[in-house]
Residue, then its C-alpha position, 0 to 999 in steps of 0.5 A: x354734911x348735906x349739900x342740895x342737890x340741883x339736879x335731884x331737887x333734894x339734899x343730899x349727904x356729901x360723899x367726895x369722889x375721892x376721900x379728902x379730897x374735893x374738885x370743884x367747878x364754876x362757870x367763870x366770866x365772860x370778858x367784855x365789861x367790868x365786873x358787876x356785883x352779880x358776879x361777885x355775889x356767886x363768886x364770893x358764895x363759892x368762895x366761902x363754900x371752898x373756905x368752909x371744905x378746907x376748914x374740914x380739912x379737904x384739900x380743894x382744888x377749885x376751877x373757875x374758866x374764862x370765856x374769852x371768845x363769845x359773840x359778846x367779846x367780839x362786838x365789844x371789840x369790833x366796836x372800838x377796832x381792837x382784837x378780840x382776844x386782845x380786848x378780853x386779855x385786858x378785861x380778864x386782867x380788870x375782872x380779876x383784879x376787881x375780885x381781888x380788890x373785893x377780897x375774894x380769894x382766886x381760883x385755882x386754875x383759870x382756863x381759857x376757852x382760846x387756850x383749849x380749843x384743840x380739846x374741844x374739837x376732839x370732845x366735838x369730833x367724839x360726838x360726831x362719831x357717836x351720833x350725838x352731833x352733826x355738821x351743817x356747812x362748816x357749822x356743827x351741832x348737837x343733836x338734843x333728840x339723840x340724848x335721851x336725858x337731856x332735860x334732867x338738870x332743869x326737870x324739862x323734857x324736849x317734848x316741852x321744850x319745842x313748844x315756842x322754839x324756833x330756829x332763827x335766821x341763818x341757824x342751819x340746825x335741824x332741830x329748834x333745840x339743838x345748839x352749836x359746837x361749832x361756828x363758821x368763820x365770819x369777817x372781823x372775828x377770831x377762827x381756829x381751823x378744824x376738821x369743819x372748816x375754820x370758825x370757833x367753838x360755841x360756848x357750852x362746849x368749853x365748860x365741858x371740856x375745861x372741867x372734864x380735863x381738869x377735873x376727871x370724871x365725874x367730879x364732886x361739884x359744879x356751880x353757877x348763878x341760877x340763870x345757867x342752869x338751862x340752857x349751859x348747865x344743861x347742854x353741859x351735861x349732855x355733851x359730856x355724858x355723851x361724848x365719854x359715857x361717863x357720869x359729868x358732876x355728882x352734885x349741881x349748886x346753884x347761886x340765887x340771883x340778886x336783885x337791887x331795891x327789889x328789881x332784877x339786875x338788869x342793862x334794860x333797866x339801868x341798874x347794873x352795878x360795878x365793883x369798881x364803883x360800889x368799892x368807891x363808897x362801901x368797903x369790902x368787907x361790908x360788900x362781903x358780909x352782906x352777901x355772905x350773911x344770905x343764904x347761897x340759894x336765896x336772892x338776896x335784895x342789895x341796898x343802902x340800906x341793907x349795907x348800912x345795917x352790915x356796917x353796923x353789925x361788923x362794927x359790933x363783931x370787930x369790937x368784940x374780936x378787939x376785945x379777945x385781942x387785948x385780952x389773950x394771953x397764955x396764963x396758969x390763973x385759976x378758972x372761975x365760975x363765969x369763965x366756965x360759963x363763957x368756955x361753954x359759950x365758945x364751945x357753943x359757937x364752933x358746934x352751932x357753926x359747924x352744924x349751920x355749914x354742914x346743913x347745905x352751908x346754912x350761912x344766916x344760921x352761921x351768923x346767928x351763931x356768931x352774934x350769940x356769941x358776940x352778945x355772950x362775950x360782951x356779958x362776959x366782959x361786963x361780968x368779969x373783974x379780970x376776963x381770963x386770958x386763956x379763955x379769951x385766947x381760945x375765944x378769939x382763935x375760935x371766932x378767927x377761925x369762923x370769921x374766916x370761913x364767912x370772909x370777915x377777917x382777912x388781909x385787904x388788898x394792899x393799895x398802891x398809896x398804902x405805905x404812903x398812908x401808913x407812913x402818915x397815920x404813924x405821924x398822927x398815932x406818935x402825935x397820942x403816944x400809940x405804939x405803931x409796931x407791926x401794925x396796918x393802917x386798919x389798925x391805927x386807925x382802930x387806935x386813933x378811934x378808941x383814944x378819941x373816944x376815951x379823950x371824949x368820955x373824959x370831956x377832952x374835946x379838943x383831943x377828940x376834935x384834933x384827931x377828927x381833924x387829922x384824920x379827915x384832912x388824909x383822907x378818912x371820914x370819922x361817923x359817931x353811930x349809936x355802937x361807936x365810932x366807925x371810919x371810911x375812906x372819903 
């Protein structure tokens, strides 16, 4: 298994510091507005970086941090005359639900910087007694020139990186690349006394403290949207390594930037989009294999389009695990020819999956794998009288469980108005004769299509139209596509 390393530019074998096991850090949100797809796309890559350990067989222990004091949150706050900590309670709450609602799956511990901020004055107070910081009128900063491998991560030296820089207003730092540890208490916001004076911590120091803490020294992965990389990767690295003398992080993964219609996201040009809004017309699962089918590294472009064109290839992959369902069944019958065949094929998916992950979790190539394979098992079902119902069984756990890895299949957040809606598609299926035991809206839903169409190819347009009708007078648009009928939510 090779993973690209940012900070030795290059792939490298995986190696956990600890055998089976794998410690896992990424820089979480700052808490002053509603999540936005920016967000989601490094969250759901991370996610399914996780999956694809634990598919290994590692034990994960995955930490995501909340910045919940920043120069952000408080003028948020300020603005509408509410607390700052309270302000970015309430968000911490929305960003997560609106993660939930998307289908990824949360971390496993969410440290707070307002939570750790003892801990950081003691990692601030050990740079200060090493020579690697220094206090200026209740402020402190770190010292860039006393670290001789600042630079590292982003392949900059500081010699480079002066040229431009500059030492902003009211900043009491004695070099333009030093950066604050500590800031001095102004009107209107949240302070913590300290050793300087009361103020509050910067926002680099927290990362390296949350993860130091949590994690030990060093630990296997830290990760973040490419736009962190310099300057709070890098500072990062510098405070921690000079505050313990120990290596921070083995391997630095960073998630390519998305654009939309071509564009960078962006507020000055308008075109930030929220989760909240983007689940209003798309359904998760569409979101999440859009971003899970571009490769963690590379900036993925979102548009309608390109989710439309999702839309069509799940249809096509849920078509044909629906076919393995029905047709999965522990049986003593006889193997033929074609079975074999179609057995090497599954074999086949597994090995080329696993070989795509392992090679810097190669996600377009997983997906290439997994539509092979579709085609493959559709060949089979079209070839095969009586497809064999344990083939199809060990099919259908293979595809489960690679579906899985890639966030395909999985249960969604089950919504408030859920029962009501079951309870009301349970009404429409008895109205056909579908057994509705045990079964989710989703699938009810799935039944409702097929029995509509095979009312249509039999000429039964009353039927077909009938269920239409239902179906869109509680709440569910019906569209005919080249591949099948598909549903949404109106």
């Amino acid at each position: 298994m090779e993973i690209y390393n940012s900070l030795t530019r290059k792939k490298e074998p995986f190696e956990p510091v600890e055998p089976g096991k794998v410690k896992m850090y990424v820089c979480g949100m700052t808490v002053y507005s509603d999540t936005h797809i920016g967000h989601a796309r490094t969250y759901l890559a991370f996610d399914i970086i996780r999956r694809y350990f634990e598919y290994k067989g590692f034990h994960v222990t995955y930490v995501q941090n909340i910045t919940d004091v920043d120069d952000k949150i408080i003028a948020a706050a300020n603005k509408v005359g509410v607390d700052p900590l309270e302000y970015s309670k309430k968000f911490t709450e929305l960003c997560l639900n609106d993660l939930d609602d998307l289908g990824i799956r949360r971390a496993d511990l969410y440290p707070k910087a307002s939570e750790t901020i003892d801990d950081m004055i003691q990692m601030i107070t050990d740079l200060i007694d090493k020579k690697y910081a220094y206090q200026a009128e209740g402020d402190v900063y770190f010292s860039v020139e006393n670290f001789s491998d600042y630079g590292k991560l982003s392949g900059q030296r500081p010699t480079e990186m002066k040229s431009g820089a500059r030492i902003q207003p009211g900043e009491k730092k004695q070099n333009p690349l030093d950066f604050a540890l500590w800031k001095q208490s102004k009107p209107n916001e949240p302070a913590w006394k300290s050793p300087w004076g009361e103020g509050r911590p910067g926002w680099h120091i927290e990362c390296s403290t949350m993860s130091s803490k949590l994690l030990g020294l060093p630990f296997d992965i830290h990760g973040g949207g490419m736009d962190l990389r310099f300057p709070h990767h890098e500072n990062e690295i510098a405070q921690a390594e000079a505050a313990t003398g120990k290596k921070f992080a083995k391997i630095w993964m960073h998630i390519g930037l998305l654009t939309i219609d071509g564009e960078k996201m962006s507020k000055s040009i308008g075109n930030i989009l929220n989760v909240k809004e983007i689940l209003k017309q798309w359904d998760a699962k569409i979101i999440r294999m859009f971003f899970a089918q571009a490769h963690y590294r590379s900036p993925p472009d979102f548009s309608e389009q390109a989710l439309y064109d999702v839309k069509r290839s799940l249809t096509r992959i849920n078509r044909v695990k629906e076919q393995l369902e029905n047709s999965a069944n522990p049986s003593e019958e006889k193997i033929n020819k074609t079975d074999e065949m179609y057995l090497a094929e599954i074999n086949q998916l597994r090995q080329g999956f696993e070989a795509a992950m392992d090679d810097d979790f190669n996600t377009p190539k997983a997906f290439a794998e997994l539509f092979t394979f579709v085609t493959n098992t559709n060949r089979y079902f079209s070839s095969s009288s009586k497809p064999h119902p344990t083939i199809c069984t060990q099919g259908l756990q293979t595809l489960t469980e690679i579906g899985n890895v890639l966030t395909l299949f999985q249960p969604e957040k089950q919504q408030k108005t859920e029962p009501h809606n079951l309870i009301k598609l349970q009404n429409i299926a008895k109205t056909y004769k579908i057994d509705t035991t045990n079964r989710s809206s989703e699938d009810i839903l799935q039944q409702l299509l097929k029995t509509r169409e095979s009312a249509r190819q039999q000429k039964d347009w009353k039927t077909a139209d009938d269920i239409r009708k239902s179906l869109e007078n509680n709440g569910y648009e019906i569209q005919d596509t080249t591949e099948g009928p598909v549903w949404r939510k109106k």
